[in-house]
C-alpha positions as YAML, in Angstrom:
chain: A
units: angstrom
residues:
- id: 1
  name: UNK
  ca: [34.13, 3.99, 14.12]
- id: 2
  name: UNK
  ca: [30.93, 4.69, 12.38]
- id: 3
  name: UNK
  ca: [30.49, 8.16, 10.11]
- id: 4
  name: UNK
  ca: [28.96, 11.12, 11.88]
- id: 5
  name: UNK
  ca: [25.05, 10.67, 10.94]
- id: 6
  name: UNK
  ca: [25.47, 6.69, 9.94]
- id: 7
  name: UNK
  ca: [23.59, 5.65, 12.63]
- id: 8
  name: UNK
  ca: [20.61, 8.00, 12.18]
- id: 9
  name: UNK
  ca: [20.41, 7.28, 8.63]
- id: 10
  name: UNK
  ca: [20.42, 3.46, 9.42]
- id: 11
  name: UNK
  ca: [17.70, 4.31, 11.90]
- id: 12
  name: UNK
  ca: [15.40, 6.04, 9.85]
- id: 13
  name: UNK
  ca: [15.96, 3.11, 6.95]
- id: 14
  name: UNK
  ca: [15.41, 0.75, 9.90]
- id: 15
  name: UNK
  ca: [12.11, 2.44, 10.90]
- id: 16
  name: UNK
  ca: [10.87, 3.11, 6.85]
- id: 17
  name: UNK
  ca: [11.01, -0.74, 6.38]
- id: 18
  name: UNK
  ca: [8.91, -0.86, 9.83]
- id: 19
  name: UNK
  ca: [6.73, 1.07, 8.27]
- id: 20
  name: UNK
  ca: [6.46, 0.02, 4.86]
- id: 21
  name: UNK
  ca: [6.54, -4.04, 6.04]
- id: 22
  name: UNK
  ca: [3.52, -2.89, 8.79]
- id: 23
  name: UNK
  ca: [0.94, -1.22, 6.72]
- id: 24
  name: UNK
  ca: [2.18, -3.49, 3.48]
- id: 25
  name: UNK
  ca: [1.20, -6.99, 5.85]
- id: 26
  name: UNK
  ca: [-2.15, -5.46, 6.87]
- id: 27
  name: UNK
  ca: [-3.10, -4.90, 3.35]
- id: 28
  name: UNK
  ca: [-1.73, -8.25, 2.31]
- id: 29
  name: UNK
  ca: [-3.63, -9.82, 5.11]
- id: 30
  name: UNK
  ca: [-6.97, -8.28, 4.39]
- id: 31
  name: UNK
  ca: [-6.44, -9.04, 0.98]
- id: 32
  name: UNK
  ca: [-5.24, -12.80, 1.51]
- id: 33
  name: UNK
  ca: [-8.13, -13.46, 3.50]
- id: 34
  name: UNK
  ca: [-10.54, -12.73, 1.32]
- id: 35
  name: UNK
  ca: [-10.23, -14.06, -1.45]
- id: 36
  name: UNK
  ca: [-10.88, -17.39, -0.72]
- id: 37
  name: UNK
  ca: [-13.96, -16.40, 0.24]
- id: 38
  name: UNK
  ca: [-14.52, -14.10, -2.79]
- id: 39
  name: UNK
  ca: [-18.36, -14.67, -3.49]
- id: 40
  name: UNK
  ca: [-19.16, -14.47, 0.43]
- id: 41
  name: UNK
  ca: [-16.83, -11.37, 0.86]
- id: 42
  name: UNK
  ca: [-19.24, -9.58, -2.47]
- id: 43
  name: UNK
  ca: [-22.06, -10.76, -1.32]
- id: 44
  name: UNK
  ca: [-21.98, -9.52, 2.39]
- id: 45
  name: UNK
  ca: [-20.70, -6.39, 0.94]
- id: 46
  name: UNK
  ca: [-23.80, -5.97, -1.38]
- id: 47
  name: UNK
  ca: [-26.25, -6.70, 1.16]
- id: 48
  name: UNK
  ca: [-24.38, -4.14, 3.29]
- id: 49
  name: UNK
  ca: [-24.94, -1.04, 0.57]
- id: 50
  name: UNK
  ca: [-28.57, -2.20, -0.03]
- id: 51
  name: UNK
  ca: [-29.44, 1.14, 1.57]
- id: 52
  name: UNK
  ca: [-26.38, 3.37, 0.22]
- id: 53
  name: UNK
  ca: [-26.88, 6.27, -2.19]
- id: 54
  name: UNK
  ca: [-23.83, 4.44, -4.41]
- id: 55
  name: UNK
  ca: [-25.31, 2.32, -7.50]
- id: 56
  name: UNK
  ca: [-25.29, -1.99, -7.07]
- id: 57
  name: UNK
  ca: [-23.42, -2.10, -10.17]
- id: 58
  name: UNK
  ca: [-20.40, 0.15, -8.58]
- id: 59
  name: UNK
  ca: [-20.71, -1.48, -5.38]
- id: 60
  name: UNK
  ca: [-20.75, -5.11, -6.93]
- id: 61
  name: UNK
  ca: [-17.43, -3.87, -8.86]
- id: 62
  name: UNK
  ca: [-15.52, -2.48, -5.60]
- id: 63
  name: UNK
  ca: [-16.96, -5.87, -4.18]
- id: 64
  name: UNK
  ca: [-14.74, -7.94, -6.11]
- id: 65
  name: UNK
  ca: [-11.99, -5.83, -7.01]
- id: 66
  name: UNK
  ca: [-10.94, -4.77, -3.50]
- id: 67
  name: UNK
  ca: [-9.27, -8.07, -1.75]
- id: 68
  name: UNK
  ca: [-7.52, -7.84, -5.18]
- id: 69
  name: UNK
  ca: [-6.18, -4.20, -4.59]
- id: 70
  name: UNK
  ca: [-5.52, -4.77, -0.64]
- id: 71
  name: UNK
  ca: [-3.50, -8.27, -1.80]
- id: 72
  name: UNK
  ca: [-1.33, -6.49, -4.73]
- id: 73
  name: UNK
  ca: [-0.57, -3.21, -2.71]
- id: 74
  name: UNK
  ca: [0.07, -5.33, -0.25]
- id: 75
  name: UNK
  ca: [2.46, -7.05, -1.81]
- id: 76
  name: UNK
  ca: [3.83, -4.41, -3.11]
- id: 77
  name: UNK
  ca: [5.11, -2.49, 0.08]
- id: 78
  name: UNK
  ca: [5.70, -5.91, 2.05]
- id: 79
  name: UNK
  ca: [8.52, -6.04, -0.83]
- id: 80
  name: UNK
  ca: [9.32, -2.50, -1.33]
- id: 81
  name: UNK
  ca: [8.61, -2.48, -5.26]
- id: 82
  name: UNK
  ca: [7.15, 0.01, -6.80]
- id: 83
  name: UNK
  ca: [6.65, 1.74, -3.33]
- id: 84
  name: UNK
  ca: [5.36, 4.96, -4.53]
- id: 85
  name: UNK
  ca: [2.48, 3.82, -6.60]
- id: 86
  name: UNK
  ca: [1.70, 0.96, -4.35]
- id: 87
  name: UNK
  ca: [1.16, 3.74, -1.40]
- id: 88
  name: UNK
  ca: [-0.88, 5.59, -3.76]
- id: 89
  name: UNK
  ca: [-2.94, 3.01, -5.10]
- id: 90
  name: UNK
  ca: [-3.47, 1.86, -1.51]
- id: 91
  name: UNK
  ca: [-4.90, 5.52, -0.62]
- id: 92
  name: UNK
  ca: [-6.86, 5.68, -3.32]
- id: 93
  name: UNK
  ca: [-8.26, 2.39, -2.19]
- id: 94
  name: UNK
  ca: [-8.62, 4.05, 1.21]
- id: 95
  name: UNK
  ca: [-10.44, 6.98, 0.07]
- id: 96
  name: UNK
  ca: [-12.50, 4.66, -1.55]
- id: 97
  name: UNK
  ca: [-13.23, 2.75, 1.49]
- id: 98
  name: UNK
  ca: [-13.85, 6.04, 3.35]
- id: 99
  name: UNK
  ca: [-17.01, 7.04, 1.27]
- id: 100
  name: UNK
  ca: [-18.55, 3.89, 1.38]
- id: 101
  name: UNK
  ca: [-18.40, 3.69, 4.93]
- id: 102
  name: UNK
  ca: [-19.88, 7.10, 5.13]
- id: 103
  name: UNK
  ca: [-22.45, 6.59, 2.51]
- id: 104
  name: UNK
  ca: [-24.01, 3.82, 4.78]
- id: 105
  name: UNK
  ca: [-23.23, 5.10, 8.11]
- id: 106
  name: UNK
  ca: [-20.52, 2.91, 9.27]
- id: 107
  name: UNK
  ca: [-18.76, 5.75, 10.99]
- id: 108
  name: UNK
  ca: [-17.20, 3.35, 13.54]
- id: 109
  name: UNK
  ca: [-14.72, 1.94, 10.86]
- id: 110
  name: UNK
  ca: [-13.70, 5.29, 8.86]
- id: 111
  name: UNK
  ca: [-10.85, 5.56, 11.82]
- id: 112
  name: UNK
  ca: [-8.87, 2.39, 11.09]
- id: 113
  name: UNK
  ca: [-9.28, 3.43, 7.19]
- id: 114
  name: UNK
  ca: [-7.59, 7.20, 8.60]
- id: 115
  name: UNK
  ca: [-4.96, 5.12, 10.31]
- id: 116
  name: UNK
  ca: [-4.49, 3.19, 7.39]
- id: 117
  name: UNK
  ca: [-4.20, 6.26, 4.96]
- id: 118
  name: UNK
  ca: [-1.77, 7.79, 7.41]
- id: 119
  name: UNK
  ca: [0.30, 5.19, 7.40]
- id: 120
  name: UNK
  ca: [0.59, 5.51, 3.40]
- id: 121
  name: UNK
  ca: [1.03, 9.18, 3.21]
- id: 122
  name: UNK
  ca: [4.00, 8.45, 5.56]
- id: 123
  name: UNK
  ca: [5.14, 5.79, 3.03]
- id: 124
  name: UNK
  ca: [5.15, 8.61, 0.53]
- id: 125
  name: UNK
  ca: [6.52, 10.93, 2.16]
- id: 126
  name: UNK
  ca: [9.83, 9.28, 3.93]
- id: 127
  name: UNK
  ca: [10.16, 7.27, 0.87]
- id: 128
  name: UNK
  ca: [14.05, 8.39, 0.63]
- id: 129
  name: UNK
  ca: [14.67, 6.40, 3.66]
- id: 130
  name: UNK
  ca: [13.48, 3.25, 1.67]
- id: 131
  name: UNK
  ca: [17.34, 1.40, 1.68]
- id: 132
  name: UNK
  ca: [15.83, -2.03, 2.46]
- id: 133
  name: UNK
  ca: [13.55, -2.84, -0.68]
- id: 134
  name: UNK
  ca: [13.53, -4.14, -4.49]
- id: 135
  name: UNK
  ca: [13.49, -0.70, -5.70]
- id: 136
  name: UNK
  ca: [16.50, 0.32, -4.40]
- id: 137
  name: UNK
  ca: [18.09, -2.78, -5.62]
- id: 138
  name: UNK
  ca: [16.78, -1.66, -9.17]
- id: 139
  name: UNK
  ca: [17.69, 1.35, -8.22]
- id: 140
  name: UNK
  ca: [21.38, 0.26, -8.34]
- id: 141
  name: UNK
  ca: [21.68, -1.48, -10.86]
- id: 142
  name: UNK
  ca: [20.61, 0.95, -13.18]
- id: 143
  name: UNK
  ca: [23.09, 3.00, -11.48]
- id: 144
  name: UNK
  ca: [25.73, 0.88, -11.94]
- id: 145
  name: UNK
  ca: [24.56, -0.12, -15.64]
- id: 146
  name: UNK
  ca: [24.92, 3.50, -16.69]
- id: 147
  name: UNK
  ca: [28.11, 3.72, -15.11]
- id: 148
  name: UNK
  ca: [29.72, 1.06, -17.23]
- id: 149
  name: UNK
  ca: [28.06, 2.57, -20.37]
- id: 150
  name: UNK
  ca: [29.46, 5.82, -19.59]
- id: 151
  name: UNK
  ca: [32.69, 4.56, -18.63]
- id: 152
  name: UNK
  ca: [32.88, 2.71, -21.98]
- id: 153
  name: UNK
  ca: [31.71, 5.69, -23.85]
- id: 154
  name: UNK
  ca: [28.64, 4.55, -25.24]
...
């Protein structure tokens, strides 16, 4: 017979990793696809923000630095390491993507980028529930580490 509350707590690790493995695969996907195709990706993206308020040299930056971000955050949360600041760095990356859109009128995108920012405060915010990942793994063996030194009086 299972604990009173076991099963919800399972549940809400269960639907964390959902989560964390959903938003963390889209990221790695736009990423991964990409950067293959690195110099087409910046240079559709340039000709794109021709018209934008934002400077070529800062849009010719983001340009090659983004499938980079998407593909480590990514990563990241597909693994569950460093989950915090790979939620974070993937909504700063969002808020990113948000102005550029804006600043050339692609209004029809900024939704998906909402979604996607959503998604990532969520990550943030249930991060307790994240059982299934490398950082709790860490997690436990520092635990367990400081146990032993403490037991041995160190």
């Amino acid at each position: 017979m299972r604990a009173p509350g076991a099963g919800a707590e399972t549940d809400g690790a269960v639907a964390y990793l959902l989560l964390r493995l959903t938003i963390g695969t889209s990221l790695l996907g736009h990423g991964l696809v990409r950067l293959p195709k690195l110099g087409a990706f910046h240079a559709q993206l340039a000709a794109e923000f021709t018209t934008s308020m934002l400077p070529a040299g800062l849009v010719s930056v983001c340009g090659y630095a983004l499938p980079f971000a998407e593909l480590v955050t990514g990563v990241l949360l597909v693994a569950g390491a460093l989950t915090r600041a790979a939620a974070v760095a993937g909504g700063l990356v969002m808020i990113v993507l948000v102005f550029g859109a804006t600043s050339i009128e692609h209004f029809n995108v900024i939704g998906e980028q909402l979604i996607h920012a959503s998604l990532l405060v969520a990550v943030i915010a249930f991060r307790r529930h994240n059982a299934y990942s490398v950082d709790r793994l860490l997690e436990g063996r520092v635990t367990r580490r400081a146990a032993r030194r403490r037991s041995s009086g160190r």
